[in-house]
C-alpha positions as CSV (number, residue, x, y, z in Angstrom):
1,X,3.1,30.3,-68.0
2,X,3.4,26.6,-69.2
3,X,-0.2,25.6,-70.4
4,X,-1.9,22.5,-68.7
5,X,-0.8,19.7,-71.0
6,X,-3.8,16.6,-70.6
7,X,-3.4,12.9,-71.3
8,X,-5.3,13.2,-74.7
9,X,-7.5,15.8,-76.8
10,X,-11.0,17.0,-75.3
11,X,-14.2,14.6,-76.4
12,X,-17.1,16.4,-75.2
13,X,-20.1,14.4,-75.4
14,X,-23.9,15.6,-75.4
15,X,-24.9,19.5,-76.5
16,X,-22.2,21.6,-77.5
17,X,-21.6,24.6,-75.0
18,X,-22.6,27.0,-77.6
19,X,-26.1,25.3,-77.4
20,X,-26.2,25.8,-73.8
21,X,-29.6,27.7,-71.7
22,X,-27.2,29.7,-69.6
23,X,-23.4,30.9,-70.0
24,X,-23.1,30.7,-66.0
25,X,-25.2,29.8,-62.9
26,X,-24.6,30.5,-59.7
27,X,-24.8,27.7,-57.4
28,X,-25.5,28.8,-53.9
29,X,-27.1,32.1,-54.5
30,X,-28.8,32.7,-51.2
31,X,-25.5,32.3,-49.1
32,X,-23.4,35.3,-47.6
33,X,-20.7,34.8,-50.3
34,X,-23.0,33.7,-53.1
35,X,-25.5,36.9,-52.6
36,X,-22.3,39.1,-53.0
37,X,-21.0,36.9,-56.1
38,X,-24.3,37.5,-57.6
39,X,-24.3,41.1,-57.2
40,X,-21.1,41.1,-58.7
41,X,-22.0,39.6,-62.0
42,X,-25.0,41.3,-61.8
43,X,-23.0,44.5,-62.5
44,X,-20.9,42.5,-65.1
45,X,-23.4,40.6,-67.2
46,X,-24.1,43.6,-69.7
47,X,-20.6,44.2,-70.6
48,X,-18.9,40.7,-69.9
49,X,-15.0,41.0,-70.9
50,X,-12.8,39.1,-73.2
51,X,-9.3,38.2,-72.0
52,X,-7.4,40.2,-74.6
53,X,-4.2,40.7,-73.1
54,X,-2.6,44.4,-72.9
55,X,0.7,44.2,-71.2
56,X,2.8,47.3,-69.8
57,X,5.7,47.9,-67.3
58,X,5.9,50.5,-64.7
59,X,9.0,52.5,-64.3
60,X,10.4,50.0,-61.3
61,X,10.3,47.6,-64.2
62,X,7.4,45.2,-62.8
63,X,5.1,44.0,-65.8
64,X,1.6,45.1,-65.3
65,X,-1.4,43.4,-67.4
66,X,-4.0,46.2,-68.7
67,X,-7.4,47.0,-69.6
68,X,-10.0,44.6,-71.2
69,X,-12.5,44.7,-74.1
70,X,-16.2,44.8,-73.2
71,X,-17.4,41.5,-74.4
72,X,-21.5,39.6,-75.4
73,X,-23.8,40.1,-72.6
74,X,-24.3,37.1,-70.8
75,X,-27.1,34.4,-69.7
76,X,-26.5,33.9,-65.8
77,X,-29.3,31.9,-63.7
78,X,-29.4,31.6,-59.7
79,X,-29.5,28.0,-58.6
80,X,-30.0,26.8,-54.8
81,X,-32.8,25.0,-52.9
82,X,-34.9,27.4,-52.1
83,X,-37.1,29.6,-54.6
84,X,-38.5,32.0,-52.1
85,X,-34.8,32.7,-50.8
86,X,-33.6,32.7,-54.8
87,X,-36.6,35.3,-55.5
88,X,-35.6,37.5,-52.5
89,X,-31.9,37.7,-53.7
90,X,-32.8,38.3,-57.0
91,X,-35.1,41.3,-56.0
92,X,-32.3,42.7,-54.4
93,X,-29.5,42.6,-57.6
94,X,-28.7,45.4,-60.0
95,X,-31.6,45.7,-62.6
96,X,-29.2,44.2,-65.1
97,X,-30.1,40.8,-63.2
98,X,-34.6,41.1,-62.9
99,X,-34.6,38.4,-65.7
100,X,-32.1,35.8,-64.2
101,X,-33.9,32.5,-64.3
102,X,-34.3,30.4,-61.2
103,X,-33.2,26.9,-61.1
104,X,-34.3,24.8,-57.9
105,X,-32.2,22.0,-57.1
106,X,-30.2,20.8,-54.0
107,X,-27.1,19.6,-53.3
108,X,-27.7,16.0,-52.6
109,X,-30.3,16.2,-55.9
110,X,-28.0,13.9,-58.5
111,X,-30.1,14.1,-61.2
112,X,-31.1,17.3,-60.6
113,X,-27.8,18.5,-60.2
114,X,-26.9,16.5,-63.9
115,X,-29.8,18.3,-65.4
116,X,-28.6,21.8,-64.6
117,X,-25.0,21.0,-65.4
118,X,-26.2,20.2,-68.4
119,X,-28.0,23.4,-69.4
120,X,-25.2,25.4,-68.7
121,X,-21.5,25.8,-70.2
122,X,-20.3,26.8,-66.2
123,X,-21.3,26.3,-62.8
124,X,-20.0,28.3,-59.9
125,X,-20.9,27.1,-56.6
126,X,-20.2,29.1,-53.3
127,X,-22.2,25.9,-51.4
128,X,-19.9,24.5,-48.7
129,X,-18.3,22.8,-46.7
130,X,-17.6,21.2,-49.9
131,X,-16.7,18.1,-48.3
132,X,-20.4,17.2,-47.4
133,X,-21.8,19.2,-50.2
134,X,-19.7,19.3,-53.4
135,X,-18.7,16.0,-55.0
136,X,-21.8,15.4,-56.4
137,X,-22.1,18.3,-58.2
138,X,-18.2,17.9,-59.4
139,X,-19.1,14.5,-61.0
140,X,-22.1,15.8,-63.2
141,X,-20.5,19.1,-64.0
142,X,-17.4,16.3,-65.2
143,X,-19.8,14.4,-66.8
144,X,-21.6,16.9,-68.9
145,X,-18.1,18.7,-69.9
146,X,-19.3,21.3,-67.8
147,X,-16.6,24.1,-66.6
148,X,-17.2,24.4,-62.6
149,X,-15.3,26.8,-59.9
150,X,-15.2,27.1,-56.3
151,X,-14.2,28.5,-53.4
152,X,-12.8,25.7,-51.2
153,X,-9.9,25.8,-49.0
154,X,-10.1,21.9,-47.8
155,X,-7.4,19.7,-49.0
156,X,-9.6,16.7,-48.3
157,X,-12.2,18.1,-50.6
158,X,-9.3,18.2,-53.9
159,X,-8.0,15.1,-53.1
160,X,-11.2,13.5,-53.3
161,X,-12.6,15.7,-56.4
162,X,-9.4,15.1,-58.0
163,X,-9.8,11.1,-57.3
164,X,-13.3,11.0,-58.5
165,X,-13.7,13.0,-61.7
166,X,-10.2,14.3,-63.0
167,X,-10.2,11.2,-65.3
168,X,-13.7,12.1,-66.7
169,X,-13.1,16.0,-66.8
170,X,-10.1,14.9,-68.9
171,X,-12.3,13.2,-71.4
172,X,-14.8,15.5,-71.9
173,X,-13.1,18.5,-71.7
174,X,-14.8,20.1,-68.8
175,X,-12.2,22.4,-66.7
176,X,-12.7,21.6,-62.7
177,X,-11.4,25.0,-61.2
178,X,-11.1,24.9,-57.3
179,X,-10.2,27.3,-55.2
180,X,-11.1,30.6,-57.1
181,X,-11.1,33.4,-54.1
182,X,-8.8,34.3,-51.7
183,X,-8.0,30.9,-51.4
184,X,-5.9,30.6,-53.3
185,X,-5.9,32.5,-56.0
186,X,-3.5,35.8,-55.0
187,X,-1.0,32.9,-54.0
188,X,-1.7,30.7,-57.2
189,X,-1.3,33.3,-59.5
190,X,1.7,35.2,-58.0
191,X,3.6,31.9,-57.9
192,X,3.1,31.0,-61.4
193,X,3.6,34.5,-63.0
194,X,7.2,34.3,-61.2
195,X,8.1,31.3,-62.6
196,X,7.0,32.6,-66.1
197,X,8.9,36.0,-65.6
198,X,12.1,34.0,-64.8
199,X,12.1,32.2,-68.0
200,X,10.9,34.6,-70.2
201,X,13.9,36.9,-68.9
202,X,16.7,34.2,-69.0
203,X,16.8,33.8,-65.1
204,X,16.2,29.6,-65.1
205,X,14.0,28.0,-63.0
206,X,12.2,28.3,-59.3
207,X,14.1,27.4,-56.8
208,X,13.4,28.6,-52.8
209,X,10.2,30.4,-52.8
210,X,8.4,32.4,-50.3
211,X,4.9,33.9,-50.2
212,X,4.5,36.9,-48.0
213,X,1.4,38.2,-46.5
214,X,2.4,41.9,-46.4
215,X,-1.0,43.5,-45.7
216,X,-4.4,41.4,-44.7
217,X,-7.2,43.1,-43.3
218,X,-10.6,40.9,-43.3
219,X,-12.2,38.3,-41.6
220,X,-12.5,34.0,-42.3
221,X,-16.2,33.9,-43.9
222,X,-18.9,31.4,-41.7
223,X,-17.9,29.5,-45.1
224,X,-14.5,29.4,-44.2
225,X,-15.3,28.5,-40.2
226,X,-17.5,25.9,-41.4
227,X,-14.8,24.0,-44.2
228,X,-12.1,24.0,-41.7
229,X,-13.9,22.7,-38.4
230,X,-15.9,19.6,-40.5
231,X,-12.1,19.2,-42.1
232,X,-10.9,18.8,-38.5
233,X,-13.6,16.9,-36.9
234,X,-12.7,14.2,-40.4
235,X,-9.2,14.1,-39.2
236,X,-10.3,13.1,-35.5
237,X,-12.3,10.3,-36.7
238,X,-9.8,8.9,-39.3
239,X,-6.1,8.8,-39.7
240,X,-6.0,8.7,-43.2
241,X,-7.9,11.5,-43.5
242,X,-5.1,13.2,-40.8
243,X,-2.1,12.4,-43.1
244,X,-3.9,13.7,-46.2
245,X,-4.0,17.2,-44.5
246,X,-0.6,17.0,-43.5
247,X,1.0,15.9,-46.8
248,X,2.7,18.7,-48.6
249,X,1.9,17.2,-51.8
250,X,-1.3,16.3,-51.1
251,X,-2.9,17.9,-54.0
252,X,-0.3,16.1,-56.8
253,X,-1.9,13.9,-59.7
254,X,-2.0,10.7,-58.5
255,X,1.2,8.1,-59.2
256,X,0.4,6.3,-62.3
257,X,0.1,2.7,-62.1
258,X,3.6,0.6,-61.4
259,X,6.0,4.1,-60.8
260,X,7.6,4.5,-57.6
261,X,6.1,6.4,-55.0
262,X,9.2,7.6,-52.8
263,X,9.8,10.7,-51.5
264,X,12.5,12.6,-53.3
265,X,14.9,15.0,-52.1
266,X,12.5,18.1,-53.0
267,X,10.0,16.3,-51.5
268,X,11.7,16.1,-47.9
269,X,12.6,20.1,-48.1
270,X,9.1,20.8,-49.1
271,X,7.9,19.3,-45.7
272,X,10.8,21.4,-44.1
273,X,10.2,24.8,-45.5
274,X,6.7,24.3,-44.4
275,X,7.7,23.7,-40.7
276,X,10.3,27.2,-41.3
277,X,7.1,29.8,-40.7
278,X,9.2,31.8,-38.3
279,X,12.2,33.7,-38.1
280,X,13.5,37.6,-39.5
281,X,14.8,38.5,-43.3
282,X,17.5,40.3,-44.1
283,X,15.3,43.3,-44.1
284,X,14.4,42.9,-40.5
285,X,11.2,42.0,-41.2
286,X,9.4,39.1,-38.4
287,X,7.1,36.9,-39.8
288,X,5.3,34.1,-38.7
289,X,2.9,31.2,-40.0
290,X,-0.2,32.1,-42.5
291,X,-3.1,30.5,-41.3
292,X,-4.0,29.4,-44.9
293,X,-0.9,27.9,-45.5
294,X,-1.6,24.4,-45.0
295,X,-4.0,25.0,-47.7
296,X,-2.0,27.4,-50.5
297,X,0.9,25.5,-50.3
298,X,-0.6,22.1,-51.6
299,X,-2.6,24.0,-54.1
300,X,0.3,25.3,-55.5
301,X,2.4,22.4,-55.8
302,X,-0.5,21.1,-58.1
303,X,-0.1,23.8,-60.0
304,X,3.6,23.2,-60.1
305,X,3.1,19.5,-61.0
306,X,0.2,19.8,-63.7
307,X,2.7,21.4,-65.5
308,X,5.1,18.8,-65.6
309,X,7.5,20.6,-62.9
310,X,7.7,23.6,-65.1
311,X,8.3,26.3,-61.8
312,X,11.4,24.1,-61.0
313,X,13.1,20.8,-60.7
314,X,14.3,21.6,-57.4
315,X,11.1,24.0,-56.8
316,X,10.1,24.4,-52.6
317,X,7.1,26.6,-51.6
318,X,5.9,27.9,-48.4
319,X,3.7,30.8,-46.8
320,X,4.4,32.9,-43.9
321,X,3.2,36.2,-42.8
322,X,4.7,39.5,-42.1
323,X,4.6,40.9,-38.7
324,X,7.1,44.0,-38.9
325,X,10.0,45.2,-37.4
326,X,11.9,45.5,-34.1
327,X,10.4,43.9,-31.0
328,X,7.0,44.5,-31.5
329,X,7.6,42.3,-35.0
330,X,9.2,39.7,-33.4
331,X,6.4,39.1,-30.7
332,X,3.8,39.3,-32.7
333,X,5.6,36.8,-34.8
334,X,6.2,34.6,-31.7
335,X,2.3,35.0,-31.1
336,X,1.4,33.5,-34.3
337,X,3.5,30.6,-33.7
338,X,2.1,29.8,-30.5
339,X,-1.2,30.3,-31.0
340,X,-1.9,29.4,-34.2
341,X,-1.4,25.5,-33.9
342,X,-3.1,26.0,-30.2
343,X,-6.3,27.4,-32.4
344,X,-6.1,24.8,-34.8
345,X,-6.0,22.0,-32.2
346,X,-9.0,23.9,-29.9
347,X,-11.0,24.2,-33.4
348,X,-10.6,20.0,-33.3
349,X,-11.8,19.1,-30.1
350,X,-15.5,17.8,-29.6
351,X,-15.8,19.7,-26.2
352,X,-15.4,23.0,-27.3
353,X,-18.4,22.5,-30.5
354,X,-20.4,24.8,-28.3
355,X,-18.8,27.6,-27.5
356,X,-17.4,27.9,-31.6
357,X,-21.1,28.0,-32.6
358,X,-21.5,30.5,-30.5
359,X,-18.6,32.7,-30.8
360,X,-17.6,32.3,-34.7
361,X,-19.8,33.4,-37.6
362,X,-22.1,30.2,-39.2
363,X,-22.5,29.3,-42.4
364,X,-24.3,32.2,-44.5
365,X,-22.8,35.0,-41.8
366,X,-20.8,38.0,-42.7
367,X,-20.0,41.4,-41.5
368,X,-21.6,44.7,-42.6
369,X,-20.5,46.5,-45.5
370,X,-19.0,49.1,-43.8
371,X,-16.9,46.9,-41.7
372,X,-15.9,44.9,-45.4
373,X,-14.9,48.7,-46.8
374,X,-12.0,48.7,-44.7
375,X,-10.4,45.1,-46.1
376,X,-7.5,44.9,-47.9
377,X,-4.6,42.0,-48.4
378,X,-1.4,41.8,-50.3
379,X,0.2,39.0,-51.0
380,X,3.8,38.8,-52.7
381,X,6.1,35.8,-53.5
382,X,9.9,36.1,-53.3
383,X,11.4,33.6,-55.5
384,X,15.1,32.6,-55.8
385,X,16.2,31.3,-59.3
386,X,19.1,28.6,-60.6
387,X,21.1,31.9,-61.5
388,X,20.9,33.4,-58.5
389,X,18.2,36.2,-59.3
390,X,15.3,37.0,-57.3
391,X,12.1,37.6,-58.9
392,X,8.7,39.3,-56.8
393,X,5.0,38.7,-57.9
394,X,2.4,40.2,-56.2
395,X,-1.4,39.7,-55.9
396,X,-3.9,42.4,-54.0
397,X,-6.5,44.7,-53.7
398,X,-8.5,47.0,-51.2
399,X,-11.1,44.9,-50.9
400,X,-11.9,42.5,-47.8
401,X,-10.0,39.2,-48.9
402,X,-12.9,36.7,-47.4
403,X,-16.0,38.7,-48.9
404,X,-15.8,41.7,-51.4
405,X,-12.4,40.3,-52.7
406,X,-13.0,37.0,-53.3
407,X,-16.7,37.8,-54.9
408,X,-14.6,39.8,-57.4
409,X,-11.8,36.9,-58.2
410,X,-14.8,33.9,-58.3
411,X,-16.9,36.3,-60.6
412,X,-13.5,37.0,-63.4
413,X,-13.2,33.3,-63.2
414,X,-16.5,32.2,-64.3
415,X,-16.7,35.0,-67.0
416,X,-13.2,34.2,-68.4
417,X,-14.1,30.4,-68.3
418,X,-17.8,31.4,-69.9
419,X,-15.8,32.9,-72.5
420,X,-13.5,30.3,-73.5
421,X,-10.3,32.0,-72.1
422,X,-7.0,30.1,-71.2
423,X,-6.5,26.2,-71.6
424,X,-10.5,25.8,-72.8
425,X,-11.1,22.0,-73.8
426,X,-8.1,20.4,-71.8
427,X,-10.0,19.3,-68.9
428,X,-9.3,17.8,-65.8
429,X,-9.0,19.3,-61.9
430,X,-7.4,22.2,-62.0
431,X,-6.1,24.9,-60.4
432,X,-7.0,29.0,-61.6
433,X,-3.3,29.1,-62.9
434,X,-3.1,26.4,-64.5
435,X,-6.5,26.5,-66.2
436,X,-6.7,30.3,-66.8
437,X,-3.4,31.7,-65.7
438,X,-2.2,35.5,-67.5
439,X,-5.9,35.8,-68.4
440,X,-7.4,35.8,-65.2
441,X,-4.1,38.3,-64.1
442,X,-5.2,40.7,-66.5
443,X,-9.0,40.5,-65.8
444,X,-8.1,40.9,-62.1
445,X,-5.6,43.8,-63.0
446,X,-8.6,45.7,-64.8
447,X,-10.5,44.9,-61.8
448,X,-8.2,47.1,-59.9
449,X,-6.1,44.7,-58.5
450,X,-2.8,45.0,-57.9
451,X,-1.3,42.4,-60.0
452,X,2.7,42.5,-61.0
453,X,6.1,40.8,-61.2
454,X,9.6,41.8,-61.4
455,X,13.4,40.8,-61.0
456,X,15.9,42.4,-58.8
């Protein structure tokens, strides 16, 4: 895939990376998400992996990435506001994590936010909704030419990270990664292997594309819950704020100075294809809208536009989900259509505050592990090319997508950015394909993810 081209060469200022305290900290230890993160690199830190690439395909001709090398055992700390609450977690990691240090700071602590961004060469944080909590921490990790990853899902979020430090990140070479677990990396990913599959193999560029939820069994983290109800109740206080999270290209760099702003002709089918979330294919397969959709499809057309329009010139993007076959498809498709938006709008209104906090998980909830051991998602885009070819990618694994799943995909990220993997040095807000792309496919695929692309 087309590698993240940035306005001018890396400067980083201050201490070198390689002079760094830590390789990684976790930001947001204590939470739900950030406790299973934890345990995650807790089981990775004494055999880290390097990103060597080993690429096969299967007999159906899809190209698979393979196996990694073990890599340099690696110096993680736990990071949050509490050191009780850090203590506990860390008493109840792997023994490959007894030794983590502990750094105390909270998320409306500038300086001290600065300071550990500074000791570190990347800093994960699971702290949300990232709205209220995150920009600050995006700024010094920006600043100190810090790599940083998240997990956030709110357009209004980007837009404003994007706003305030993608000029800085730029210049010091830090990489701003957002949006490094289920959303939206499966869709990220799939997207961007398609369009390199097509021109590697001669097929031209992206032109319709579809993302299909085959198979999603999980639930929306109290992270999640929390993101999208204070996106909504933003929206209800400010109109602005309303049209940012309904602009299909919300996410795009910002027009430079004196160029035209209009809408083009992709632009207007983009806003289309998004509205087209129900109907049958060819297969006689329903589907109907993807709740995440509104997000993903953004995200994606970042990814699309950081590299200069590489997927396509006449590239379109939506999400949908499958339902199945016959009547039972089709009303279970109708369902979704109805009573999505209905959710959406209910999630929005002041009235109702009470009875979400008692009936959806809070911030910091999640389900057992045995209910987690039954998750599992899928995710595969069906793109059409200028020659008439259609290429698939797919993205899964049997893992809960909210929880397990997404610990896994934020973990690979942080150790493939701790270890210098894909576009290191070209900074800026990015997005996981752009700024780590087939490397974080293979890491994922030697995770046990199911992670390839083929043509018909």
């Amino acid at each position: 895939m087309t590698a993240h081209q940035p306005d001018h060469q890396a400067d980083r200022q201050g201490r070198q990376p390689e002079d760094r305290e830590f390789d990684i900290v976790l930001f947001g230890a204590t939470g739900f998400v950030g406790r299973l993160t934890a345990a995650y690199l807790a089981t990775q830190a004494g055999t880290a992996q390097t990103g060597a690439a080993q690429t096969g395909t299967t007999q159906s001709g899809a190209t698979q990435t393979g196996a990694v090398e073990p890599g340099p055992v690696l110096r993680i700390g736990l990071a949050g506001r509490n050191q009780k609450k850090l203590e506990e977690v860390r008493a109840g990691l792997p023994a490959a994590a007894a030794d983590w240090p502990i750094v105390v700071v909270d998320a409306g602590d500038e300086p001290g936010l600065r300071a550990m961004a500074e000791r570190t060469r990347v800093v994960v944080s699971t702290v949300g909704p990232y709205a209220k909590h995150g920009l600050p921490l995006v700024r010094a990790c920006a600043e100190a030419g810090t790599d940083y990853a998240d997990l956030t899902g709110e357009v209004l979020f980007v837009r404003r990270s994007i706003d305030a430090a993608d000029e800085t990140a730029r210049r010091t070479g830090a990489r701003i990664v957002h949006s490094c677990g289920f959303d939206s990396i499966p869709s990220d990913l799939a997207v961007a292997r398609a369009a390199a599959h097509a021109r590697d193999h001669g097929a031209g560029e992206l032109t319709d594309v579809t993302t299909h939820v085959r198979r999603m069994r999980g639930g929306a983290s109290g992270g999640t819950v929390a993101s999208a109800r204070n996106q909504f109740t933003e929206a209800r206080a400010d109109r602005s704020a309303a049209r940012t999270m309904l602009n299909p290209h919300a996410l795009d760099p910002a027009q430079p100075k004196g160029t035209s702003t209009a809408r083009t002709d992709a632009d207007h089918a983009d806003r289309r294809s998004s509205r087209s979330r129900f109907g049958v294919e060819e297969d006689g397969v329903w589907f109907g809208p993807f709740f995440m959709a509104s997000y993903n499809e953004p995200l994606v057309r970042r990814s699309n536009a950081l590299t200069g329009g590489a997927y396509g010139k006449r590239f379109r993007y939506r999400e949908v989900t499958d339902t199945g076959r016959g009547p039972r498809g089709a009303l279970r498709a109708r369902a979704l259509r109805r009573l999505l938006p209905l959710g959406f709008a209910a999630l929005s209104l002041p009235a109702l505050d009470r009875v979400w906090d008692r009936l959806l998980p809070a911030a910091g909830e999640g389900p057992s592990e045995q209910v987690r051991a039954n998750g599992r998602f899928l995710l595969e885009a069906v793109a059409e090319t200028t020659t008439g070819r259609t290429v698939h990618s797919r993205v899964g694994a049997k893992l809960d997508p909210g929880y397990d799943g997404t610990a896994v995909m934020l973990g690979q990220t942080a150790l493939a950015l701790a270890a210098g993997e894909g576009d290191a040095g070209h900074g800026g807000v990015l997005t996981p394909a752009v700024a780590l792309g087939e490397s974080l496919a293979t890491r994922l695929q030697g995770q046990g993810f199911d992670v390839a692309v083929w043509m018909d």
